[in-house]
Backbone atoms as SQL, in Angstrom:
CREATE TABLE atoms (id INTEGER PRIMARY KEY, chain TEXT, resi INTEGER, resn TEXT, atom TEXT, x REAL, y REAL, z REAL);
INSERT INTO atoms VALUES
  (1, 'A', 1, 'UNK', 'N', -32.654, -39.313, 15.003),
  (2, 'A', 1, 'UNK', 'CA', -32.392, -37.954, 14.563),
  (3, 'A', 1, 'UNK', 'C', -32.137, -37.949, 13.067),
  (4, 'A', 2, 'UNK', 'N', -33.079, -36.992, 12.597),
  (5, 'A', 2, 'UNK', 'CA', -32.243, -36.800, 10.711),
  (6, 'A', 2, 'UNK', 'C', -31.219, -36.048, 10.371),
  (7, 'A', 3, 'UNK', 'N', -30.559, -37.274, 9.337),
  (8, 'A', 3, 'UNK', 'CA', -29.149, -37.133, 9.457),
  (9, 'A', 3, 'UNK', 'C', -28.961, -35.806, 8.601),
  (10, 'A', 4, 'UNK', 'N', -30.158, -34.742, 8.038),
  (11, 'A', 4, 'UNK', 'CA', -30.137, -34.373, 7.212),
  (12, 'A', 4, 'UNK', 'C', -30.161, -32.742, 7.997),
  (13, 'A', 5, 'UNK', 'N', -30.522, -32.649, 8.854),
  (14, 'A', 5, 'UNK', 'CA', -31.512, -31.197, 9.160),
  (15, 'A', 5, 'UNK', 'C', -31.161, -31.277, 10.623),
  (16, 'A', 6, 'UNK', 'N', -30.737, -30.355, 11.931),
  (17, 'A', 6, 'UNK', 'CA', -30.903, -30.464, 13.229),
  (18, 'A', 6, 'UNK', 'C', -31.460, -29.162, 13.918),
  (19, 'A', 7, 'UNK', 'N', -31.385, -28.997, 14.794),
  (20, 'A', 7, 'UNK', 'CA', -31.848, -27.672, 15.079),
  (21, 'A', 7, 'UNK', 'C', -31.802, -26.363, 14.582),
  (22, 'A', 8, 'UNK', 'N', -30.197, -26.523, 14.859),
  (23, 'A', 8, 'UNK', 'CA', -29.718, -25.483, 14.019),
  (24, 'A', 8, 'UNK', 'C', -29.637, -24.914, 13.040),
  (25, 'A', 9, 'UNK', 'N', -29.617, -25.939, 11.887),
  (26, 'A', 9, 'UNK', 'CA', -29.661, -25.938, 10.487),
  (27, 'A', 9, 'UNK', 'C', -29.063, -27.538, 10.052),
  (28, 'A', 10, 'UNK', 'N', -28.799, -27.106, 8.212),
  (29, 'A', 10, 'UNK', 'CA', -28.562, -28.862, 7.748),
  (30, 'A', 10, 'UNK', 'C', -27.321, -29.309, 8.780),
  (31, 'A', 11, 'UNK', 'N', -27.423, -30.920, 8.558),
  (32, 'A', 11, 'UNK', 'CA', -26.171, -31.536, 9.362),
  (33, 'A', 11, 'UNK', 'C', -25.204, -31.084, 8.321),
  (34, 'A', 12, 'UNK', 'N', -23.757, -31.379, 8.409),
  (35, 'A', 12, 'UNK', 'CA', -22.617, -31.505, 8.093),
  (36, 'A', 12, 'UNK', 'C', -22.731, -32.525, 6.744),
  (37, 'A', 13, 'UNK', 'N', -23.293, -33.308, 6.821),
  (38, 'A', 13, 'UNK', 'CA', -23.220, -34.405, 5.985),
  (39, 'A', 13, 'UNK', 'C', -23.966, -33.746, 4.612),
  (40, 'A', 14, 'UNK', 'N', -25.149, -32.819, 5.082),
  (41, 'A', 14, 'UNK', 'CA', -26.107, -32.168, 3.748),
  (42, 'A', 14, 'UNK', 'C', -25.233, -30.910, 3.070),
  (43, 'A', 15, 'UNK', 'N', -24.179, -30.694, 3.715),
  (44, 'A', 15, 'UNK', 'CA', -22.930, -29.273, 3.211),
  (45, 'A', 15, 'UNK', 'C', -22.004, -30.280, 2.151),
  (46, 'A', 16, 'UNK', 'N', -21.952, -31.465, 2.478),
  (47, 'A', 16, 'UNK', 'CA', -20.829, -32.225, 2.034),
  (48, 'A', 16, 'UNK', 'C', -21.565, -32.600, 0.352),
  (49, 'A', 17, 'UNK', 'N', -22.771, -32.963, 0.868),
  (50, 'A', 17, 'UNK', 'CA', -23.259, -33.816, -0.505),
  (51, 'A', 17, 'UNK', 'C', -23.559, -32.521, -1.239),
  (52, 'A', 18, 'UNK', 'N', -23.950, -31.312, -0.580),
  (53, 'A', 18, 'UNK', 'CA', -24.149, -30.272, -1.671),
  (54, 'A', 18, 'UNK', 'C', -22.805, -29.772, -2.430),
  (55, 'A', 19, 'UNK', 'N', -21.452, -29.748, -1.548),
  (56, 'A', 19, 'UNK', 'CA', -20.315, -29.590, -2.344),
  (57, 'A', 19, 'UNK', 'C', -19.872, -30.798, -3.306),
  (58, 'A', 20, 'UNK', 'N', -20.226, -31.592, -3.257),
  (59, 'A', 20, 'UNK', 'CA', -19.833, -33.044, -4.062),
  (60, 'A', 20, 'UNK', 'C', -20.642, -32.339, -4.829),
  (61, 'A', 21, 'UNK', 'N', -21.664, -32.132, -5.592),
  (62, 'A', 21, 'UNK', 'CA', -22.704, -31.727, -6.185),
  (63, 'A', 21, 'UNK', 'C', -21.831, -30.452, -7.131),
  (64, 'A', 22, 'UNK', 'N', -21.534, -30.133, -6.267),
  (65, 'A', 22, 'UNK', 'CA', -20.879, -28.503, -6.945),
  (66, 'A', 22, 'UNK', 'C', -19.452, -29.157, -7.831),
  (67, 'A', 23, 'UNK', 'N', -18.913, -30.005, -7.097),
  (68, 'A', 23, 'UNK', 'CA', -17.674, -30.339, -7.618),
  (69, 'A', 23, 'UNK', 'C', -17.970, -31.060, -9.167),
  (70, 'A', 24, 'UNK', 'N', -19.501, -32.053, -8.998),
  (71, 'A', 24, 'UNK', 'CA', -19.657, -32.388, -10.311),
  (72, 'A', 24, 'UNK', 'C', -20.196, -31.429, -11.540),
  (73, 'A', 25, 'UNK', 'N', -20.658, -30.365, -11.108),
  (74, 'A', 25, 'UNK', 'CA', -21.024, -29.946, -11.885),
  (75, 'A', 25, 'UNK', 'C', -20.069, -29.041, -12.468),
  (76, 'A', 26, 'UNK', 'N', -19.104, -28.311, -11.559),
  (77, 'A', 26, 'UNK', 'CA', -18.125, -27.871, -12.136),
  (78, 'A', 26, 'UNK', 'C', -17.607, -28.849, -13.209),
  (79, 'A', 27, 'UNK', 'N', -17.088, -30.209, -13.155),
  (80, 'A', 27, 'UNK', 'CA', -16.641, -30.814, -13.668),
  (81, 'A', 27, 'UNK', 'C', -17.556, -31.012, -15.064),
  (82, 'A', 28, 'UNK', 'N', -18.918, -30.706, -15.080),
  (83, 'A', 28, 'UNK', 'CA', -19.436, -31.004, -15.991),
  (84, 'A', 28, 'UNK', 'C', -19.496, -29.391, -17.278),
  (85, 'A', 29, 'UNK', 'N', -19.224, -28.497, -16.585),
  (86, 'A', 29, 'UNK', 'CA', -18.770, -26.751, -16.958),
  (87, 'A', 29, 'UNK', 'C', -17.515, -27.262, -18.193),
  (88, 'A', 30, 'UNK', 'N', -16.595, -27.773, -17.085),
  (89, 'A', 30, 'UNK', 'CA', -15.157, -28.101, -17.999),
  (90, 'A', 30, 'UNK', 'C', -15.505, -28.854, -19.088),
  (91, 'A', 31, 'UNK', 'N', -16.346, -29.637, -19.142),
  (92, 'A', 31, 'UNK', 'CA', -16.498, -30.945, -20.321),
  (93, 'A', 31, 'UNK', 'C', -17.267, -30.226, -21.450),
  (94, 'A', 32, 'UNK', 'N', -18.145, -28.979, -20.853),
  (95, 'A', 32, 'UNK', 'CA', -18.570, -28.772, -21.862),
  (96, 'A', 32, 'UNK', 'C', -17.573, -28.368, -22.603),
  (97, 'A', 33, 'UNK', 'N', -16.892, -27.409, -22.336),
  (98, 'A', 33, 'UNK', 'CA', -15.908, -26.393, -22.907),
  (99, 'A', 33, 'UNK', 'C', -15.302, -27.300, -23.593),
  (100, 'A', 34, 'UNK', 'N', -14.850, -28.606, -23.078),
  (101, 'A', 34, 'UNK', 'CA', -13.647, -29.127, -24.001),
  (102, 'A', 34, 'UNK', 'C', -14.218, -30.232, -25.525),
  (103, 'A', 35, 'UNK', 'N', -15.611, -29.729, -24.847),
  (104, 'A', 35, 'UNK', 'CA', -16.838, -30.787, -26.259),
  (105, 'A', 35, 'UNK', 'C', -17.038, -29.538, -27.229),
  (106, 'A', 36, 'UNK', 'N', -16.935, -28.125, -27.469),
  (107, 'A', 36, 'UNK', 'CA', -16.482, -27.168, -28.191),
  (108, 'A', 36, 'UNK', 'C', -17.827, -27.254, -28.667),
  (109, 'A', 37, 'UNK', 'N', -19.120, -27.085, -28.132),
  (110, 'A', 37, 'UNK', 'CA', -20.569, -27.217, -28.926),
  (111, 'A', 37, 'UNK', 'C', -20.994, -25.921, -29.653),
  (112, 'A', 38, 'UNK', 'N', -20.025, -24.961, -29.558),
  (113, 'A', 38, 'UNK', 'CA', -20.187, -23.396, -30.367),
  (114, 'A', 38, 'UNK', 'C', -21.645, -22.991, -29.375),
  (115, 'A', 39, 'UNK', 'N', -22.631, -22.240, -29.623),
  (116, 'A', 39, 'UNK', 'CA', -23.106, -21.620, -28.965),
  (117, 'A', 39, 'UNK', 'C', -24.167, -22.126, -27.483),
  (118, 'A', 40, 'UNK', 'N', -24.756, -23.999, -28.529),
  (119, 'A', 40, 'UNK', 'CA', -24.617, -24.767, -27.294),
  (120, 'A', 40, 'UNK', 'C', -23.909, -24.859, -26.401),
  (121, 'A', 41, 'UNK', 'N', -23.136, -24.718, -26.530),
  (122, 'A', 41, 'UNK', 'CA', -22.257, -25.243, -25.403),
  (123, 'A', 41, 'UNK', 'C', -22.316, -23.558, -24.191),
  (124, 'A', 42, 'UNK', 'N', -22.366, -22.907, -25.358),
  (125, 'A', 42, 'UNK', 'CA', -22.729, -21.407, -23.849),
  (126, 'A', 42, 'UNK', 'C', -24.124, -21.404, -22.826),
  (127, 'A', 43, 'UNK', 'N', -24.984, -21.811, -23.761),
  (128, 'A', 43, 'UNK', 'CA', -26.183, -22.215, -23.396),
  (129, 'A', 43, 'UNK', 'C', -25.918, -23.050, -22.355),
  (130, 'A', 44, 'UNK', 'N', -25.466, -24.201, -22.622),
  (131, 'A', 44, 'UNK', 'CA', -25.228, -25.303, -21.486),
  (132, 'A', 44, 'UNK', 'C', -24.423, -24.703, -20.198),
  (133, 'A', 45, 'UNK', 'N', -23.450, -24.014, -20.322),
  (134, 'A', 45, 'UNK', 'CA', -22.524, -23.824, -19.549),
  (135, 'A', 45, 'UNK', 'C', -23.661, -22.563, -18.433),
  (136, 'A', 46, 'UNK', 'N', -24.009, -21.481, -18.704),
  (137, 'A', 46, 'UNK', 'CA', -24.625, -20.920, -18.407),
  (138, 'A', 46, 'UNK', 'C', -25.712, -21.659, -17.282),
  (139, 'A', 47, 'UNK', 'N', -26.426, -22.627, -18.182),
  (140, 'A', 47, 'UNK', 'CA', -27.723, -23.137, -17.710),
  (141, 'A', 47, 'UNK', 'C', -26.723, -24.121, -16.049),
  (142, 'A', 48, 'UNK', 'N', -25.945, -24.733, -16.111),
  (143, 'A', 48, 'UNK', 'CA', -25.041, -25.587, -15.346),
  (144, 'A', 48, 'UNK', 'C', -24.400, -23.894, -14.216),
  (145, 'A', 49, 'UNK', 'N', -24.220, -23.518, -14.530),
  (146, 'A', 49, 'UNK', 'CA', -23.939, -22.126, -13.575),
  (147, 'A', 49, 'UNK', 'C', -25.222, -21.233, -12.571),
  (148, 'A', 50, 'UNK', 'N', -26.058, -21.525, -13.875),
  (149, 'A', 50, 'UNK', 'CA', -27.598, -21.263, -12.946),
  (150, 'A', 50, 'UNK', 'C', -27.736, -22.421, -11.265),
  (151, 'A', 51, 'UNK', 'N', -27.461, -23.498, -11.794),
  (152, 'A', 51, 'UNK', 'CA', -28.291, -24.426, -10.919),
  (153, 'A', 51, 'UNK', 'C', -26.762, -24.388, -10.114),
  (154, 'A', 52, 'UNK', 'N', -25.938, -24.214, -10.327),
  (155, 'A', 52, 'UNK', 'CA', -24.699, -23.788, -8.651),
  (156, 'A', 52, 'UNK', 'C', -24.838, -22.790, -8.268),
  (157, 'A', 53, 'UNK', 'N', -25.401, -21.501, -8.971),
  (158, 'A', 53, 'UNK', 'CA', -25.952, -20.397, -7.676),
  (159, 'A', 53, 'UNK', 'C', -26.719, -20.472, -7.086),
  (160, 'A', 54, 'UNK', 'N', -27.711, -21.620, -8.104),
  (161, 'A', 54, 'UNK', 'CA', -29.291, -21.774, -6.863),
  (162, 'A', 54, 'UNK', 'C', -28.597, -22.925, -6.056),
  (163, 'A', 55, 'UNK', 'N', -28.085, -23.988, -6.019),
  (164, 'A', 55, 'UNK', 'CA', -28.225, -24.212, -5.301),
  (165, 'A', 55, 'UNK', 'C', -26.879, -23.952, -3.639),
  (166, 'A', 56, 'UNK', 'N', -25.691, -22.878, -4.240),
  (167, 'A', 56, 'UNK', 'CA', -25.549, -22.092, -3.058),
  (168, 'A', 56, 'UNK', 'C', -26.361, -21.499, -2.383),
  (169, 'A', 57, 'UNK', 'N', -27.357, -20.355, -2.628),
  (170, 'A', 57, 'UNK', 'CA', -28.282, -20.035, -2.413),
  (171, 'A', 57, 'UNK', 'C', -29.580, -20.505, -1.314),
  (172, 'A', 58, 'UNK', 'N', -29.379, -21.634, -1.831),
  (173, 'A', 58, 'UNK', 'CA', -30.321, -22.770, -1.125),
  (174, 'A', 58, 'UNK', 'C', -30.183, -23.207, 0.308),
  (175, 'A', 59, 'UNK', 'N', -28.752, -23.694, -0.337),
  (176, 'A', 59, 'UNK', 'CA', -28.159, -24.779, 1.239),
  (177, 'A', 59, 'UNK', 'C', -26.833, -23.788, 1.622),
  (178, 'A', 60, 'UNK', 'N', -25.788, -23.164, 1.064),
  (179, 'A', 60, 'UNK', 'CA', -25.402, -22.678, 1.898),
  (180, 'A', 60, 'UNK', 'C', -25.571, -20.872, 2.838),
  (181, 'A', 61, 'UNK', 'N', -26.439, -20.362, 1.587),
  (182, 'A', 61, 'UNK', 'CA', -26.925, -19.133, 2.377),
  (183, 'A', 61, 'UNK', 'C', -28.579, -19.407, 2.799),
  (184, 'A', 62, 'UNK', 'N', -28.678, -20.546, 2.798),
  (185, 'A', 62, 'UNK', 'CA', -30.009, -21.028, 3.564),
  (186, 'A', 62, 'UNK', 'C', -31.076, -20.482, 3.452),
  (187, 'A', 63, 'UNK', 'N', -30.968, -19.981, 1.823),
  (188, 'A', 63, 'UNK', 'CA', -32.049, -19.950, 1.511),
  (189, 'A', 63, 'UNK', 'C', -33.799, -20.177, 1.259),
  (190, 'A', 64, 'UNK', 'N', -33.408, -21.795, 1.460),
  (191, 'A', 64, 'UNK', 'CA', -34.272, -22.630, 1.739),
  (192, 'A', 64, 'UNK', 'C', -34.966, -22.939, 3.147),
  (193, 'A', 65, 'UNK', 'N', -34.408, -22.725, 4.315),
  (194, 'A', 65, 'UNK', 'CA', -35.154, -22.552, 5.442),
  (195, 'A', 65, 'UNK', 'C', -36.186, -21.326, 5.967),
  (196, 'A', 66, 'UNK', 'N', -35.532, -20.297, 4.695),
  (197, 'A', 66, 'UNK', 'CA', -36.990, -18.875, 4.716),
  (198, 'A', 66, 'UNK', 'C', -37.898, -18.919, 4.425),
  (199, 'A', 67, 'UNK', 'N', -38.941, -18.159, 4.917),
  (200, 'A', 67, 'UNK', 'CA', -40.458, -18.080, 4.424),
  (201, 'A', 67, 'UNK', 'C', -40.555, -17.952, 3.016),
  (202, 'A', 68, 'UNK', 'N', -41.808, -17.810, 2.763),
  (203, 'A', 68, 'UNK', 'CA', -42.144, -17.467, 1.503),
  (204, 'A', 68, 'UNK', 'C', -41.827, -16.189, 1.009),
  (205, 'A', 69, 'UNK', 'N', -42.248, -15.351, 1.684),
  (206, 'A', 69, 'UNK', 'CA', -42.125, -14.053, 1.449),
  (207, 'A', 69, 'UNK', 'C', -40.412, -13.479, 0.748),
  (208, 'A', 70, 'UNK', 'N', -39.859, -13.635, 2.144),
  (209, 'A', 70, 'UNK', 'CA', -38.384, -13.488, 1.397),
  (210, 'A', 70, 'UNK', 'C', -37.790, -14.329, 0.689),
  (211, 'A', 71, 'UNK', 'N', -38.334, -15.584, 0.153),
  (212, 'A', 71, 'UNK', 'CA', -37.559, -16.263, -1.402),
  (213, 'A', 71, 'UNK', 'C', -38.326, -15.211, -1.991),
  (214, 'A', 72, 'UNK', 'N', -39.322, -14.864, -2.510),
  (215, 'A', 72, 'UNK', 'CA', -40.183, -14.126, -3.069),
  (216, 'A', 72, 'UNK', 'C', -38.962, -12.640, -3.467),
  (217, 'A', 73, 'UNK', 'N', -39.372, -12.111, -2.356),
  (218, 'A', 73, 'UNK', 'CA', -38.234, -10.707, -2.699),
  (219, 'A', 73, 'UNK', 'C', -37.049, -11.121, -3.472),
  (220, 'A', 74, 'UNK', 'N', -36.227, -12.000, -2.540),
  (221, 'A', 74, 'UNK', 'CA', -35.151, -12.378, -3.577),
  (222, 'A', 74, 'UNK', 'C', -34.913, -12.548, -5.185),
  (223, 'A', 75, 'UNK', 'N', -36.440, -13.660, -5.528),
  (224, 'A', 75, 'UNK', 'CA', -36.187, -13.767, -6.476),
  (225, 'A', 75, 'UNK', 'C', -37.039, -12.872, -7.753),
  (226, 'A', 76, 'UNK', 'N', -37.624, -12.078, -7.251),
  (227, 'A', 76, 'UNK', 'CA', -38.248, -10.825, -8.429),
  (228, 'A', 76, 'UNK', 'C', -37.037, -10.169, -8.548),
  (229, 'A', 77, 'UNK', 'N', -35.965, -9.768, -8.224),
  (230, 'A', 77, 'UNK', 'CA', -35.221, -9.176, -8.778),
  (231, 'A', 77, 'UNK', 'C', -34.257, -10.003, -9.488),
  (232, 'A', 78, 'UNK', 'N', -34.158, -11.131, -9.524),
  (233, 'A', 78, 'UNK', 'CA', -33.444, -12.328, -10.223),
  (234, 'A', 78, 'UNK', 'C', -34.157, -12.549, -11.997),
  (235, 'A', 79, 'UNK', 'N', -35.395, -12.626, -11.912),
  (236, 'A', 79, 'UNK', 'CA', -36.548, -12.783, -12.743),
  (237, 'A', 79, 'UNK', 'C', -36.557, -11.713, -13.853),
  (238, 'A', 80, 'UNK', 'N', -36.377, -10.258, -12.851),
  (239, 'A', 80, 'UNK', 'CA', -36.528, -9.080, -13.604),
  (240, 'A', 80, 'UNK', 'C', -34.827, -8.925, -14.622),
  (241, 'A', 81, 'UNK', 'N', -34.411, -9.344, -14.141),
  (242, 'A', 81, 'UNK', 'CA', -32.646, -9.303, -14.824),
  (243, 'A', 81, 'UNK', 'C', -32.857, -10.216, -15.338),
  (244, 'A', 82, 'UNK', 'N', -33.589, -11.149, -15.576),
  (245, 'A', 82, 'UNK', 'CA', -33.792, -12.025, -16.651),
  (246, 'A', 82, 'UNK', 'C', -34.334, -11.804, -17.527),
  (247, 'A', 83, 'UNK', 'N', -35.554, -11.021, -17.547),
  (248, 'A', 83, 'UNK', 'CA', -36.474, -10.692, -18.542),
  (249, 'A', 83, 'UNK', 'C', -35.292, -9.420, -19.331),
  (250, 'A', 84, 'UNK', 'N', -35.127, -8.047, -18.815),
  (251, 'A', 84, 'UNK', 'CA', -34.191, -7.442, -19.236),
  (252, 'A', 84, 'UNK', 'C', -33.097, -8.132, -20.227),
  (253, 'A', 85, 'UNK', 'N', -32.233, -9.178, -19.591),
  (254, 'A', 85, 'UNK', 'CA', -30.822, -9.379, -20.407),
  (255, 'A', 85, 'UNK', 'C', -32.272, -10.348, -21.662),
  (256, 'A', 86, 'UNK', 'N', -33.041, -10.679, -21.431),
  (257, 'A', 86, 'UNK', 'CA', -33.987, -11.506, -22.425),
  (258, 'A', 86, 'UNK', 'C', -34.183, -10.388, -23.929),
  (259, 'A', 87, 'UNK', 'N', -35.092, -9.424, -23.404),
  (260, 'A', 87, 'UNK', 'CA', -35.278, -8.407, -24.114),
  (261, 'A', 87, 'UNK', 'C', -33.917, -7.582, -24.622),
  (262, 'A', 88, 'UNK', 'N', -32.747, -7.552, -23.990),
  (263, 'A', 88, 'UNK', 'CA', -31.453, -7.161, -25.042),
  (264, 'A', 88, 'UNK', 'C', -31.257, -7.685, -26.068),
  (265, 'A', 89, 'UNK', 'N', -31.324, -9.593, -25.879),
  (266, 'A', 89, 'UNK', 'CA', -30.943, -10.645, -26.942),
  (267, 'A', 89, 'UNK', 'C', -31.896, -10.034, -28.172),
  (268, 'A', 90, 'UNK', 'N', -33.402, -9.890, -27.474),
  (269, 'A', 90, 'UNK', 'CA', -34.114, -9.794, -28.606),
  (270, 'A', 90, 'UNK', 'C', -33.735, -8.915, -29.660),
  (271, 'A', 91, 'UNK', 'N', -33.616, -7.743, -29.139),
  (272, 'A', 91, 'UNK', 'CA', -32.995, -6.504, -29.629),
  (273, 'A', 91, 'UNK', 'C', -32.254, -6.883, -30.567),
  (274, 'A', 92, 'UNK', 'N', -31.009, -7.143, -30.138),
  (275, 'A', 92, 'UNK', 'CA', -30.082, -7.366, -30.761),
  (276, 'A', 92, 'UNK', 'C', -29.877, -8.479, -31.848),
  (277, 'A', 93, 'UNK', 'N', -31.231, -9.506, -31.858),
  (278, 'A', 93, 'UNK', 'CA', -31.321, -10.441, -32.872),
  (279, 'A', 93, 'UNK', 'C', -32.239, -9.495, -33.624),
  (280, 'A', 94, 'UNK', 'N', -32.838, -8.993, -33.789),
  (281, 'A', 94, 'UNK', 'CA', -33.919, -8.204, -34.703),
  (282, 'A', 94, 'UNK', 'C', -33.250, -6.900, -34.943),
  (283, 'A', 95, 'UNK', 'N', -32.621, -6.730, -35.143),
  (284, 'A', 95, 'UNK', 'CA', -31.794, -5.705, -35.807),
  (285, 'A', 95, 'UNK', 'C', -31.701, -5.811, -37.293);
């Protein structure tokens, strides 16, 4: 049996390694902050916040066991709030 996936959904063991995962990266959130990289460091922090919603998203709202279709829906409206807050920055740098 894989120790990874069962009928139901992931084993216990694939919740665990995804929170270990979360715990490092949190930990890696804090380090930025305390490495003071001025706007890098927002960049970084941000980009490190992206990849713990995706991968809540993923494994614990199981995201990843859906069709195509509905990652699809999900993520055009993710995409579109990206392009938007994109086009504010611009704005607001070309001023």
């Amino acid at each position: 049996m894989n120790d990874m996936k069962t009928e139901t959904g992931p084993a216990y063991s694939g919740y665990v390694l995804t929170w270990l995962v979360l715990l490092g990266l949190t930990a890696a959130t804090v380090l930025v902050y305390h490495l003071h990289l001025g706007s890098a460091g927002a960049a970084a922090a941000l980009a490190i916040a992206s990849l713990k919603a995706g991968l809540i998203l993923l494994f614990f709202m199981h995201l990843l066991r859906e069709g195509p279709f509905l990652r699809a829906i999900f993520l055009l409206p993710v995409l579109l709030t990206g392009v938007i807050i994109g086009l504010t920055f611009l704005d607001v740098w070309y001023r």
